[in-house]
C-alpha positions in Angstrom: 176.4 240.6 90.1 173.6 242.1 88.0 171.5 240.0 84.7 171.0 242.3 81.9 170.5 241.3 77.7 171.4 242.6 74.8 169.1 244.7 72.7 169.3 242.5 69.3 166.7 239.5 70.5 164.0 242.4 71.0 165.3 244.5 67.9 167.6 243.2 65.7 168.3 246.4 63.8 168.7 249.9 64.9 167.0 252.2 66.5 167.5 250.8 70.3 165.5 252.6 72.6 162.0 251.0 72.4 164.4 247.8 73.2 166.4 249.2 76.1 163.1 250.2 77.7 161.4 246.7 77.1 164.2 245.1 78.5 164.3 247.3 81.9 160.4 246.6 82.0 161.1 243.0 82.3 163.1 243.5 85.3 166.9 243.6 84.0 169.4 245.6 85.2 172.0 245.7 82.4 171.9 246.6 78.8 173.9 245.5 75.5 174.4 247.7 72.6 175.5 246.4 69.5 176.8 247.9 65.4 176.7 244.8 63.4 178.9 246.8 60.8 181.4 249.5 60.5 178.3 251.5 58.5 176.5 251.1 61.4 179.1 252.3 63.8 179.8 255.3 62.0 176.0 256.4 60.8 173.7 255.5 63.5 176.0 256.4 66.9 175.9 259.6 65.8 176.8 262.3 68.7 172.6 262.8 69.2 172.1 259.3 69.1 174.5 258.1 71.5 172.9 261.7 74.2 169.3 260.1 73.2 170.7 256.1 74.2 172.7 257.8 77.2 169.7 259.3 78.5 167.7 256.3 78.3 169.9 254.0 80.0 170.3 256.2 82.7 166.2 256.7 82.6 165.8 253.5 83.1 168.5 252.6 85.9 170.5 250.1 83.8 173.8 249.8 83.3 175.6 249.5 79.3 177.5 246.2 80.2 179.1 246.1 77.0 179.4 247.6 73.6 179.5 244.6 70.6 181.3 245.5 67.2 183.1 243.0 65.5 185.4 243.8 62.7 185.7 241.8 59.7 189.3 240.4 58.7 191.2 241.4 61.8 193.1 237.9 60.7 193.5 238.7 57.3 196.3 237.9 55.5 195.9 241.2 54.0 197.9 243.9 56.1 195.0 246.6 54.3 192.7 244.3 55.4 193.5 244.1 58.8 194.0 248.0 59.5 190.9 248.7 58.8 189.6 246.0 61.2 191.9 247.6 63.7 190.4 250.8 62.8 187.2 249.6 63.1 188.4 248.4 66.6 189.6 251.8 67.7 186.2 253.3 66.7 184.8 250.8 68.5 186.3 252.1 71.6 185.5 255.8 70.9 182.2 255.0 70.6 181.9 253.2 73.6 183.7 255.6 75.9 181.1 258.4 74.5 178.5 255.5 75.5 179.6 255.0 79.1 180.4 251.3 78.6 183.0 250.1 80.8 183.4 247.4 78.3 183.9 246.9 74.3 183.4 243.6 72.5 184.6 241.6 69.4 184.2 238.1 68.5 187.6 236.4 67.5 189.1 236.4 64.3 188.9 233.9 61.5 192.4 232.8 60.5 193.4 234.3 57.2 189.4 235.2 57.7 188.5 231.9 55.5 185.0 231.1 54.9 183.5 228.3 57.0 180.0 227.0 57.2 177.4 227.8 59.6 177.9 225.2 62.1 173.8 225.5 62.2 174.3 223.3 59.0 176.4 220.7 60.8 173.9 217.9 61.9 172.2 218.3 58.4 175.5 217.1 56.1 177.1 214.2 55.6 180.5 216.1 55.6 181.3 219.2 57.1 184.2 221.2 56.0 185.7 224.4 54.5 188.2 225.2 51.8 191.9 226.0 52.8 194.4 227.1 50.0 197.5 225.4 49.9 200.5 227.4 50.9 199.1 229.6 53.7 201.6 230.5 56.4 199.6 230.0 59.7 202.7 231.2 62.1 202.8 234.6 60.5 199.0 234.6 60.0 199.2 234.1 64.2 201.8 236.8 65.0 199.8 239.0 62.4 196.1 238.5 64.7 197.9 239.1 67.8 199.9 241.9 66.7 195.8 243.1 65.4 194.9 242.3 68.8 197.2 244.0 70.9 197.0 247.4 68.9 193.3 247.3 70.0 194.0 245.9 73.7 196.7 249.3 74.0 194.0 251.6 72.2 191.4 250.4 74.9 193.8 250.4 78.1 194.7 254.5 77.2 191.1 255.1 76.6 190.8 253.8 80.5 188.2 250.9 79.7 188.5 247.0 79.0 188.2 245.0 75.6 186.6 241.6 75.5 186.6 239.0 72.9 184.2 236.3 72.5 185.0 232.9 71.2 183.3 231.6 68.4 183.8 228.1 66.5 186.5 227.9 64.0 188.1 230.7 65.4 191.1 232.3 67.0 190.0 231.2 70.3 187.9 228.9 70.0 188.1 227.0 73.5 189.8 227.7 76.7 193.2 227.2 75.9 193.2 228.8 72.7 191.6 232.0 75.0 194.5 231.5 77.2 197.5 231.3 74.4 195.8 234.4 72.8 195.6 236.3 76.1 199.2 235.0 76.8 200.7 236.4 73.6 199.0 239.6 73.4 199.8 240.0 77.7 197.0 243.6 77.8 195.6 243.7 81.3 192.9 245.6 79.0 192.3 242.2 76.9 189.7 239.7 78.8 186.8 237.4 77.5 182.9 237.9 77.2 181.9 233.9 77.8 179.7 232.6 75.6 178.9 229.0 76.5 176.7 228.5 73.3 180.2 229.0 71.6 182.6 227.2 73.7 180.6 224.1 74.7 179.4 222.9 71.0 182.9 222.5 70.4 183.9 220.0 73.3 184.3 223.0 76.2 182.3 222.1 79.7 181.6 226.1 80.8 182.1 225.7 84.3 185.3 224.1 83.6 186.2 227.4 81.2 185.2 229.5 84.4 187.5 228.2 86.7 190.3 228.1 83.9 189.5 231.5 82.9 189.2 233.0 86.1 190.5 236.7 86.1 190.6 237.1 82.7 186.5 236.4 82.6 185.0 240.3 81.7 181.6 239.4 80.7 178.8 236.7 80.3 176.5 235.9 77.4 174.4 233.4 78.3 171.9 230.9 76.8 171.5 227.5 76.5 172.7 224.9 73.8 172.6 221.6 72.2 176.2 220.7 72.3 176.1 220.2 68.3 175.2 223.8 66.4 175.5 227.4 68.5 172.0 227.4 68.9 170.9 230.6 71.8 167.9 228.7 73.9 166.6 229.7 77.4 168.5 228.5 80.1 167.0 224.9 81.5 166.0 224.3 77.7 169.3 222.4 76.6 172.1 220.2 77.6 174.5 223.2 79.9 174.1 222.3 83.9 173.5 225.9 85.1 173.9 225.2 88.5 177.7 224.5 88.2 178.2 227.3 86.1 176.9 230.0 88.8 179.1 227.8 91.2 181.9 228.2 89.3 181.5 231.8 88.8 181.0 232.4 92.8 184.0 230.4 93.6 186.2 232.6 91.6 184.5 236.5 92.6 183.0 237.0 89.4 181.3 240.1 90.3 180.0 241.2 86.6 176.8 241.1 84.6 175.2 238.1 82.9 173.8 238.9 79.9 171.1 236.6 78.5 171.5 236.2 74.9 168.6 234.6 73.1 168.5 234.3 69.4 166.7 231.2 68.6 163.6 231.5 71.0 160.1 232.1 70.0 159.3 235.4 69.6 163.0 236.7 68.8 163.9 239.6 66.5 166.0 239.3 63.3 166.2 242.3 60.8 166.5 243.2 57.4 170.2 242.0 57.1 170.5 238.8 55.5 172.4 236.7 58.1 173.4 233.4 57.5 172.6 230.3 60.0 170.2 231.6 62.1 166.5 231.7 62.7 164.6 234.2 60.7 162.2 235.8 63.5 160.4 239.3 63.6 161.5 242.8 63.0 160.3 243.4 66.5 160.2 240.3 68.9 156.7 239.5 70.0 155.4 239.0 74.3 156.5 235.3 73.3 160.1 236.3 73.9 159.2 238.5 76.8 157.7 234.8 78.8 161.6 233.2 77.5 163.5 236.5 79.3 161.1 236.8 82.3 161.0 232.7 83.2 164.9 232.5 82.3 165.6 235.4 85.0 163.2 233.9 87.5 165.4 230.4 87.0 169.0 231.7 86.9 168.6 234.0 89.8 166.6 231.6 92.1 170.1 229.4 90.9 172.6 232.1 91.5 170.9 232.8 95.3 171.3 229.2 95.4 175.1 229.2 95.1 175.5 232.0 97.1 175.9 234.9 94.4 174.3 238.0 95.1 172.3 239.1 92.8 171.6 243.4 92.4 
């Protein structure tokens, strides 16, 4: 088991290298890359770009855990809609098998991709909801995500590497046993989950609990620490998640990847240009401040994880 992070805490936007090498000069050993859009995807992982990020990771000694694109209405109602989110998924996978990831990620999809508040905004309102059109047919709006899902599941399995999705509130997904039912119905040995417990535990999930019930099917870790009310991204030992049981949990059951630490509302953190909504407007580039949250959350988690008996590379 190695700890890595993702490059968007040090540099929100691209380009990625000054961020891949910051993060191996803090001592990780695994890397995140990330397109926030399909414009991205196509304009910046250009065939140079991806030899110049290739060559860097490998400069460095890292590993690319994962690749991050997440396609927008891959639950659409709207069959257009939706094949171009499974498009987008496919070129996901192209890209990240040109990469060397072993691993592409998506967050879930929002049913019939309705709007929903930030749930950042949730302890500030009195009431906290979303608009829902009458009339909507959820069953076929299910079978229409899943049959989304598996079409990008197959495309990953024949490229020979794994997909990952990552629950989010409100979602497809949202908890354990939507994960499960979703994993169930699409039945990919391709399709796993990338664990994010600022996700799964502000909406009622304990993430050791999620790690035992996940088991197998557990790809990837994201982790940072929460509040148990918003999806706030804190340093581990900052919030209300018992880190200890996690690592146990994820001993107990051989987990054997990378835990990425994902921190986007730290002092110091990066946010770009792109307006994006519910989150904590930081720095084009994130300052040393950030560079104390990564180095004293490694320190903690891997004096935890020797603890429980993980080895950590």
């Amino acid at each position: 088991m190695r700890f890595g992070a993702p490059v968007w805490p040090f540099r929100w936007d691209e380009p990625y290298d000054g961020a891949i090498k910051r993060i191996s000069s803090l001592g990780f050993r695994a890397v995140e890359l990330i397109a926030w859009t399909r414009e991205v995807l196509d304009t910046y992982y250009t065939p140079a770009a991806i030899r110049e990020l290739r060559s860097v990771i490998d400069g460095e000694g890292l590993v690319l855990s994962q690749f991050v694109s997440s396609p927008p209405g891959i639950a659409s109602g709207d069959p257009g809609e939706r094949a171009e989110a499974v498009a987008h998924v496919k070129r996901l996978v192209d890209v990240g098998v040109e990469l060397g990831a072993q691993i592409v990620n998506s967050t879930t999809g929002r049913p019939f991709n309705l709007p929903v508040p930030p749930i950042t905004d949730r302890p500030h309102v009195q009431m906290f909801t979303a608009d829902v059109p009458p009339g909507l047919d959820w069953d076929q709006n299910w079978l229409d995500y899943v049959a989304a899902i598996k079409e990008g599941a197959a495309y990953a399995e024949q490229a020979g590497i794994r997909y990952s999705l990552e629950p989010h509130p409100f979602r497809y997904g949202a908890n354990t046993d939507g994960l499960l039912r979703l994993l169930d119905a699409v039945g990919s040995p391709a399709l796993g989950v990338n664990l994010d417990p600022s996700h799964t535990f502000p909406v009622g999930e304990l993430p050791n609990v999620t790690i035992y019930r996940l088991n197998k099917h557990l790809f990837h870790c994201d982790f940072s620490d929460n509040d148990g009310e918003t999806n706030v991204h804190w340093r581990p030992g900052q919030g209300k998640i018992d880190w200890e049981r996690a690592l146990r949990a994820l001993k107990e059951i051989g987990y054997d990847g990378v835990i990425s630490l994902e921190f986007e509302d730290v002092p110091g953190v990066s946010r770009g240009a792109r307006d994006v909504p519910g989150v904590y407007r930081g720095n084009a580039n994130a300052t040393p401040e950030l560079d104390r949250e990564y180095v004293l959350a490694l320190e903690y988690l891997t004096d935890l994880a020797r603890g429980v008996g993980l080895e950590v590379s």
